[in-house]
N, C-alpha and C positions, 0 to 999 in steps of 0.2 A: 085908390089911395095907396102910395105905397109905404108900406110899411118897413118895420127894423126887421121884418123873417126877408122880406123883399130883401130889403139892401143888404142885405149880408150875404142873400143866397147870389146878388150880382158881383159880390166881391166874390165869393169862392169861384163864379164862372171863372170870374176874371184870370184869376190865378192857375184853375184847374186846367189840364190838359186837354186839347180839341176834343177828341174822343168822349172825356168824360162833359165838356161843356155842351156837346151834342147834344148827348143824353140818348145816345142809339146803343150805349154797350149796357143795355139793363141786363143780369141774370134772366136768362129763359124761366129760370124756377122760384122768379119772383113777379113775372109776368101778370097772371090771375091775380095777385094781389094789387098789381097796379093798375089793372085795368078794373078791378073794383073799388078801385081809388083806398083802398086799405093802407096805403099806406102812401110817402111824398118820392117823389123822383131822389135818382140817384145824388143830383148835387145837393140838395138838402137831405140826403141821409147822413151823408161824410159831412162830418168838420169841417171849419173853412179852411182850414190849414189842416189839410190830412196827411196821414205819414207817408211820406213817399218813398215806396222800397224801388229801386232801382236794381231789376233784375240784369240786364244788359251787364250793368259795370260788375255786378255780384259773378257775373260769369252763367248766369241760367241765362234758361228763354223766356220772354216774357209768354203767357200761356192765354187760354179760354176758358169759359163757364162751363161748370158740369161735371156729371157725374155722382159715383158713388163708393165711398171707400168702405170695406169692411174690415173689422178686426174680429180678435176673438180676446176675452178677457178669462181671467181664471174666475172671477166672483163680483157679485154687483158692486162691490169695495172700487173696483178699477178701473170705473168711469172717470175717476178721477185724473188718470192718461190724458183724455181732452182736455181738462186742466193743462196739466204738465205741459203736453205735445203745443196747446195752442198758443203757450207761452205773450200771452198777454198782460203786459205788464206797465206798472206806474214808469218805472226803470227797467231798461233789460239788457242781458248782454249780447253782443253781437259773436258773429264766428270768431274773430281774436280777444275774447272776452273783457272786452273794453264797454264801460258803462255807456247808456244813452238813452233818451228819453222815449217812450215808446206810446202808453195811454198818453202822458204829460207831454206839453207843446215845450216844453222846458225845465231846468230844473236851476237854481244859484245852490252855492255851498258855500257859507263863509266861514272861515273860522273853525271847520269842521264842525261846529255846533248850532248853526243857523240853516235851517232847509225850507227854501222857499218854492213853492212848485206852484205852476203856470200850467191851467187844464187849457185843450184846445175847446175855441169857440165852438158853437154849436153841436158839440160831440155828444153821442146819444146811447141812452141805453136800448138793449135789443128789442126793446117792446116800445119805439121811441122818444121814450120820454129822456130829459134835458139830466147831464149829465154836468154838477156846477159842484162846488164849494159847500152847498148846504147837504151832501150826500158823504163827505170829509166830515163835517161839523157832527152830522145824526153818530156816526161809527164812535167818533170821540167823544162824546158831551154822553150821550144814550146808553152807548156801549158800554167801547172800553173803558169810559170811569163805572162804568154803572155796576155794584157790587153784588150787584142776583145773578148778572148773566158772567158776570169774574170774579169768582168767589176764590183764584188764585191769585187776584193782583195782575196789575200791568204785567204784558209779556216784554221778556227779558230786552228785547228790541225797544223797547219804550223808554227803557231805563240807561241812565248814564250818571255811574256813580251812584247807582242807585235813586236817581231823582227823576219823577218823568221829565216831560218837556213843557214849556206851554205855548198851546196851541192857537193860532188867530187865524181866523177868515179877514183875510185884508179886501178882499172883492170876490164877487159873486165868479170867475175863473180862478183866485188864485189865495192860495192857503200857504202858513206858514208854520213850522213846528221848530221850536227852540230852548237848545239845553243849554244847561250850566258851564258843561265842561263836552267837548267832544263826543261825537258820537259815531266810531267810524265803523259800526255794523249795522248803521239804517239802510244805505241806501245797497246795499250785498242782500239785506234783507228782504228788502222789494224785484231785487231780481231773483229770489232765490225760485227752486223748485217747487215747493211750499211756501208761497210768500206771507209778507206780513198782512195783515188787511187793516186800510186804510180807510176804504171809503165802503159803504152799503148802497141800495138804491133806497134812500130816504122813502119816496114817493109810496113805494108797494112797502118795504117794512115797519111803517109805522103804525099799518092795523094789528101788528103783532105784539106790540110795547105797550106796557101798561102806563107809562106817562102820555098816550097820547090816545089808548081806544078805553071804551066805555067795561064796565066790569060784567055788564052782562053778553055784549058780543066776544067778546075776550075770550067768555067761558063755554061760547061756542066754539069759537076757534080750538078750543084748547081739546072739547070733544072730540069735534071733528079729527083732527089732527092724533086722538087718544095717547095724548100727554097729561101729567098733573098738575105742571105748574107753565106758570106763563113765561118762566126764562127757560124753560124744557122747549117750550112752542117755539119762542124766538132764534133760540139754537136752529131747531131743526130746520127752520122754514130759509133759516140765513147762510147755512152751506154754502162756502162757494168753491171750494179745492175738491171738495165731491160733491157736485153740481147733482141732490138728489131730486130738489123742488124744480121740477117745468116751472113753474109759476115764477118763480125767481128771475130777475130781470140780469144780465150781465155785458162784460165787456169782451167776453171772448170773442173768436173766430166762427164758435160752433155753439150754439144752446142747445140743451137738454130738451127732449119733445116725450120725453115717459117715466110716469112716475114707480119707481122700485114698488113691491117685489115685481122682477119681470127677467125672463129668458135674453131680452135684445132691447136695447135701448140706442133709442134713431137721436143724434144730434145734427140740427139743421143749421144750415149758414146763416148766420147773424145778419141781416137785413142793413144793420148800421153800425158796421165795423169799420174801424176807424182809419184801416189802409189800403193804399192803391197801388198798381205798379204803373210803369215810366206813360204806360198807353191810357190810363185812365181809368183802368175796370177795376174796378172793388175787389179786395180780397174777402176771405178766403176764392178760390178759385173753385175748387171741389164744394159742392151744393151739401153733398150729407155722409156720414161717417155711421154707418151701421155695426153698433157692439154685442157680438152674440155672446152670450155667458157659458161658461163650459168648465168640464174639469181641467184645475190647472196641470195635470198628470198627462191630457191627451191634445192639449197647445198643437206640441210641435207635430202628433199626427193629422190633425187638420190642416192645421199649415201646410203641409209636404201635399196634405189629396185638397189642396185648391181650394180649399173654403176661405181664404186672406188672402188681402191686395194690397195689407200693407203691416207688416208683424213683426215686431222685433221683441216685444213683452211673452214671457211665456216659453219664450226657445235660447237653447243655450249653444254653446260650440259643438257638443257633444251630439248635436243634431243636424250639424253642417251639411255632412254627408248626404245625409237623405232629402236635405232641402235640395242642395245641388240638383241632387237625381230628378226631383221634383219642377226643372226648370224643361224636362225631356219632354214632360206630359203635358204643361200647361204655362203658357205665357207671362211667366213671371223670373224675377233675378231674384239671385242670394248675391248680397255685399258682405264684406267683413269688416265693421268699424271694430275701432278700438275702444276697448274699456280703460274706462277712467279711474278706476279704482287702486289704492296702494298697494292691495291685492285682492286678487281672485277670489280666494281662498284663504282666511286665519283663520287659525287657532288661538282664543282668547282666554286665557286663565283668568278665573275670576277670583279679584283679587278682594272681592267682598264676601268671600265664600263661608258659610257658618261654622264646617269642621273646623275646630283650631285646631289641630295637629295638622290636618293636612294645610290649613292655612300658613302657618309659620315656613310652607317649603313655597308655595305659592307666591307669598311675597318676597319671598328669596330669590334676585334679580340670577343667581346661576343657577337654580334650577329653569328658568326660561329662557336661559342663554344656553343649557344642556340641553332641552327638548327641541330647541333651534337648529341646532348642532346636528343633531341625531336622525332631519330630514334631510333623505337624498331627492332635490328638488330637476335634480335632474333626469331622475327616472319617474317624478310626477307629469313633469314637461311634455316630455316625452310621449307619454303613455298618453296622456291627458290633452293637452295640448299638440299634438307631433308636433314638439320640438318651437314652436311661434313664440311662447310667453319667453318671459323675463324671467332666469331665476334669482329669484331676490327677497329681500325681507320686506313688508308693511311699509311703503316711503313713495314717495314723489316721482310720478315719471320724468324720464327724460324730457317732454316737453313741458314740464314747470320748470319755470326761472328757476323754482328753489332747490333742483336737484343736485344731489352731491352723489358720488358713486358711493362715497362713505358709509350714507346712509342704505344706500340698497344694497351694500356687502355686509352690514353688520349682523354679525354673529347668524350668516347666515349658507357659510361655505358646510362642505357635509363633510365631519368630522368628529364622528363615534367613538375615539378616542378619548379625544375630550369631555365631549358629553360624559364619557362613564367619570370621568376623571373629576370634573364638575358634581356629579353626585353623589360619587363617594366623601368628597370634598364636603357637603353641607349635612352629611347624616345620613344618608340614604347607601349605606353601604353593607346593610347584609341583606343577605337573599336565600328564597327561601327552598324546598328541593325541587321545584320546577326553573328554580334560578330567575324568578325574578324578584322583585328589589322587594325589601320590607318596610311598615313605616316602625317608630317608637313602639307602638302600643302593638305589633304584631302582624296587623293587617297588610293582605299584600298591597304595593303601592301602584291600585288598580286605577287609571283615569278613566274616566266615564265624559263624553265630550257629547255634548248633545246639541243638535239642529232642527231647527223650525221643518225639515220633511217638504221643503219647495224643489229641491233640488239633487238630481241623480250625481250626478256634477259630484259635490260637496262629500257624498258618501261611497263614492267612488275613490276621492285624493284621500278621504279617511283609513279606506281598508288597506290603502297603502304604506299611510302613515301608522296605520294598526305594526305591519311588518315592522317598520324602520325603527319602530319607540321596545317593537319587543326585544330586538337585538341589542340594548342597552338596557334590560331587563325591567320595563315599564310598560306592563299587558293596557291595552285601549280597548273600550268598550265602546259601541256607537248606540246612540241612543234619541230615536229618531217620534218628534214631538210636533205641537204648531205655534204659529210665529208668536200669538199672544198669550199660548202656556210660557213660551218659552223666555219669552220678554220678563214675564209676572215671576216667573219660580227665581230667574238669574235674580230681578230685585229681592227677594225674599232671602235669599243668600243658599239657595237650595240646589243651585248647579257649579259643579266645580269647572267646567270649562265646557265653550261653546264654539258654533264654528258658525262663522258671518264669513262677508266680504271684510276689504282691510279701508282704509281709509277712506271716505264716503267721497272725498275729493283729492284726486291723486295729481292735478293738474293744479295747485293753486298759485295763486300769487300773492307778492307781499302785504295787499291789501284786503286781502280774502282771511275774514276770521280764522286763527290758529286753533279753534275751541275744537277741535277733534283730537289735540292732540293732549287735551285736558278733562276732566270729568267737570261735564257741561249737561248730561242728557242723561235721564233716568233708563233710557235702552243703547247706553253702553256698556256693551254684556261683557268689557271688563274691569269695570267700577260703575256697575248702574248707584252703588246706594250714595255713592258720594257722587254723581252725577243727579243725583235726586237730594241731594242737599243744598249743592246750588241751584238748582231749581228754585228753590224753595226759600231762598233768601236764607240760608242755615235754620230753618225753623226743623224741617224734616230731616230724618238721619243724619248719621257722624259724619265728620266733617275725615277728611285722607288722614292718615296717620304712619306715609310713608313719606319721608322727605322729598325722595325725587319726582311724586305727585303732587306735593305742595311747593315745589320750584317751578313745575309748569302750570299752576295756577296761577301763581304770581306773577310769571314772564307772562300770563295772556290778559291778566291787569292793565303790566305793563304796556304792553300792546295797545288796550285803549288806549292811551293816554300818550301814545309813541307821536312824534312833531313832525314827520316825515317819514317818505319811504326807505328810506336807509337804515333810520331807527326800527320800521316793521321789519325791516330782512332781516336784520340782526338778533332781533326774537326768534323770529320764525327758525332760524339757523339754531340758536341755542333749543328751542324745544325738541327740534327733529333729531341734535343729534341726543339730547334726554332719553326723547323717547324709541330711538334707535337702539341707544345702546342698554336700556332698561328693557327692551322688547318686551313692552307693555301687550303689542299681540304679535303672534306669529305667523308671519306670511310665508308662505307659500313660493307664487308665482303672481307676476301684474304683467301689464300690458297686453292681456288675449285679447282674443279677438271676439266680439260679439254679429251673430248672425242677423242680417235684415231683408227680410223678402220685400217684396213689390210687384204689384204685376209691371208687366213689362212697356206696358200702356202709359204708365207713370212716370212724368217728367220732371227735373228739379233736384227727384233725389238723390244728395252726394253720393260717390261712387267711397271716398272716405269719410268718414265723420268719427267724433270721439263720444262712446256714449258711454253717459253715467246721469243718477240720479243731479248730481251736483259734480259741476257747476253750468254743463250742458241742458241738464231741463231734458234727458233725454234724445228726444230728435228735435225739443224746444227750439232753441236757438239756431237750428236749421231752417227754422219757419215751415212747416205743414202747411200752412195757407198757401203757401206759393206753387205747391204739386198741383199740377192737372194733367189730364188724360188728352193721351194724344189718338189718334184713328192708327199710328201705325205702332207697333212694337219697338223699341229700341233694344 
């Protein structure tokens, strides 16, 4: 009899490449499972319309099956990388960061408020079950209305003008979500690094839902699991940005094969991943990615004595050197991509800071145009960098459209001078017999700049900037902490200044949300409370109560709501130079250079690439799936 899995699997032969119509390029390391029939041939695993990456035209080699990559990760938090790296997405961007469909066989956009998205036929989750429209419906309907497991409301991506969408399954491929008024941070949101999540695997999380399992298996699961409550269960069991649950079905590259606590965690090739290259073989290419857990202190000595074959988490420039050396010993390269960040290196004055004495100088836009002033970024470069970076303020590289030189000169040449002139100018002009500055009430006007302790890097450019801030008599204190004291105390209003990277997107374009350049995020450590107000729909903490923070609120409104890309630039242009010439934080140095080992064995990997959290996904959008191990060294 032939049935509809028949005809469909005769249409994808139809379509698919010789190779893969064969059915002679199975993975070696899915062999055992097909010869025990565990599981169906390769053309009924892919879609019938699977993605076809075309490595030839991309400029790689098309490659072969196999192998093993190892990483090393700082803490079990970091498996979350395969995420990132595997960068499977509804929407994704490609190498010139141009939107496209990647899970999804399509996507329409009308009106900017209509988003109708087309899953590919037969597309499967890793455990092969059918990947349709009722797995979209469970996430919306179960979920995200559902007020036990969102007890903060719709995330902000959901919302337009504050209204959700409403959501229809028009058929069992293809789903539809549509709002009031525009929504132009949905679909940025799906390719993002941390993306939105749209859909679940219905199939496996519905024994974790209390609309749909019984209340006394429930309250085994909930044992087993030693949570208390059943949306504690459904949280943890539904991770998919840290892929903790093995059990958990997905659409990446690589699935989870070991459940936390653990030293090493194995992710295996996803059996029914949804892409091919020009010759017909299933990606990913590399079979398994081995992540050993270690301290994030001794990364980059592992790295240099051979334990990683493919590392770029964990090591910084600062370790260039010894990677280099490390290519004498053992068959692997060091690349230098570029960092995407506005900068390397700020200095963010927290302008939610509790002293009010020292607060009144904090939000005084010339004292952080004096402390701007007052670094010589050229003997950070230098030292820090030999001489590669940019010196420049917190802004937009050269390769974003939206660069202006304006913005990466602002108030950012070294001129000590000024600086003093600057703060004598707002109060800050007696000093005391060590000569340095006094506040009102007596105290010396001691900064205390405190960092999450990730990075040698960071407290290195500080002890520099210790020097440069004392010569305009502003003694600095470093003050070295971890990411989530550091996150928690800044919202509490209990750190007066802290030191991050600068722009988390230093490449964007004009359709790439402006919201970094406004309090959007409660861990913007230089206005988390009022980034935690928007959050919050204004329920939690005070709303800005500095104008030039409530002018870039309003331009990123406006930005919603913007009719065209011309209109986005034009915002975008008005906040950069806001927030330029208010040097809401202080940069340093951008465009370093970031370190990337590989064994030498490894094919695929650019020789440049720009890495950052966003908008690159890391080595995301470079596609990882496509590396494989060649016999000879290159």
């Amino acid at each position: 009899m032939i049935t509809r899995r028949t005809t469909l699997g005769l249409l994808a032969s139809a379509i698919m490449p010789g190779t893969l119509r064969a059915g002679v390029n199975e993975p070696e390391f899915l062999r055992p499972y097909l010869r025990a029939q565990r599981m169906p041939a390769l053309n009924e695993r892919v879609p019938v319309n699977p993605r076809m990456i075309n490595l030839s035209a991309m400029g790689r080699k098309p490659g072969r099956y196999g192998g093993t990559v190892r990483m090393i990760i700082g803490s079990q938090k970091d498996i979350r990388l395969m995420t990132i790296y595997g960068y499977s997405r509804l929407v994704g961007y490609d190498q010139n960061l141009n939107l496209q469909p990647d899970i999804l066989e399509s996507f329409d956009v009308q009106e900017g408020r209509i988003f109708t998205f087309k899953i590919r036929e037969g597309h499967k989750w890793s455990n092969g079950a059918k990947f349709d429209s009722n797995d979209f419906r469970y996430c919306w309907e179960d979920v995200i209305l559902n007020k036990d497991l969102r007890k903060g409301g719709l995330p902000t991506y959901f919302l337009a003008d504050g209204k959700p969408p409403v959501f229809e399954v028009l058929d069992p491929l293809t789903v539809r979500y549509t709002w009031e008024t525009p929504n132009p941070d949905f679909l940025p949101n799906l390719a993002a690094a941390s993306p939105a999540t749209l859909f679940l695997p219905f199939h496996y999380m519905w024994q974790f839902h209390r609309k749909y399992q019984d209340d006394f298996r429930l309250s085994a699961l909930m044992k087993e699991q030693r949570v208390k409550k059943w949306a504690d269960l459904h949280i943890k069991m539904s991770r998919t940005y840290r892929p903790e649950n093995p059990g958990l079905p997905t659409l990446d590259p690589w699935r989870n094969m070991t459940a936390p606590p653990a030293d090493q965690f194995v992710f295996e090739r996803n059996p029914y991943f949804h892409r091919v290259d020009e010759n017909g073989l299933q990606l990913p290419y590399i079979d398994r990615f081995v992540l050993n857990v270690s301290s994030s202190n001794i990364i980059a000595a592992k790295t240099g004595a051979g334990e990683a074959d493919l590392q770029a988490n964990g090591v910084d420039f600062v370790d260039y050197s010894f990677l280099k050396e490390a290519e004498k010993r053992y068959p692997v390269k060091v690349k230098l991509w570029k960092r995407t960040q506005g900068a390397r290196v700020t200095l963010l004055p927290n302008l939610n800071f509790g002293d009010q004495i020292w607060r009144k100088f904090i939000i005084d836009a010339r004292f952080r145009r004096a402390l701007s002033l007052a670094i010589n970024r050229h003997e950070i470069n230098m030292v820090a960098f030999y001489g590669l970076g940019r010196e420049v303020a917190d802004s937009p590289l050269p390769e974003s459209p939206l660069f202006k030189e304006e913005y990466a000169s602002a108030w950012a040449n070294f001129d000590p001078d000024k600086a003093n002139a600057l703060l004598d100018e707002i109060g800050l002009d007696k000093r005391g017999d060590d000569g340095m500055r006094l506040l009102p009430d007596g105290r010396t006007a001691q900064i205390v700049v405190e960092t999450a302790g990730e990075s040698t890097l960071e407290t290195d450019i500080l002890e520099l900037v210790t020097d440069h801030w004392r010569a305009i008599g502003i003694p600095l204190f470093i003050k070295t902490s971890q990411r989530e004291v550091l996150f928690n105390r800044a919202l509490g209003g209990e750190i007066m200044m802290a030191t991050w990277t600068g722009m988390e997107n230093g490449i964007p374009t004009p359709e790439m949300n402006p919201g970094q350049l406004a309090p959007t995020m409660d861990d913007q450590l230089q206005w988390p409370a009022w980034g935690l107000n928007f959050l919050s729909g204004d329920t939690m903490a005070s709303k800005p109560d500095i104008e030039e923070v409530r002018q870039l609120s309003a331009l990123l409104e406006e930005w919603r709501h913007a009719a065209d890309v011309g209109e986005k630039t034009r915002i975008w242009h008005e906040m950069l130079s806001i927030y330029t010439q208010q040097v809401f934080s202080i940069g340093v140095v951008n465009g370093t250079q970031q370190p990337l080992l590989h064994s030498a064995r490894l094919q695929n990997v650019p020789e440049e690439g720009l890495y950052g959290f966003e908008p690159t996904s890391y080595l995301g959008v470079y596609m990882p799936d496509t590396f494989w191990y060649s016999d000879e060294v290159s």
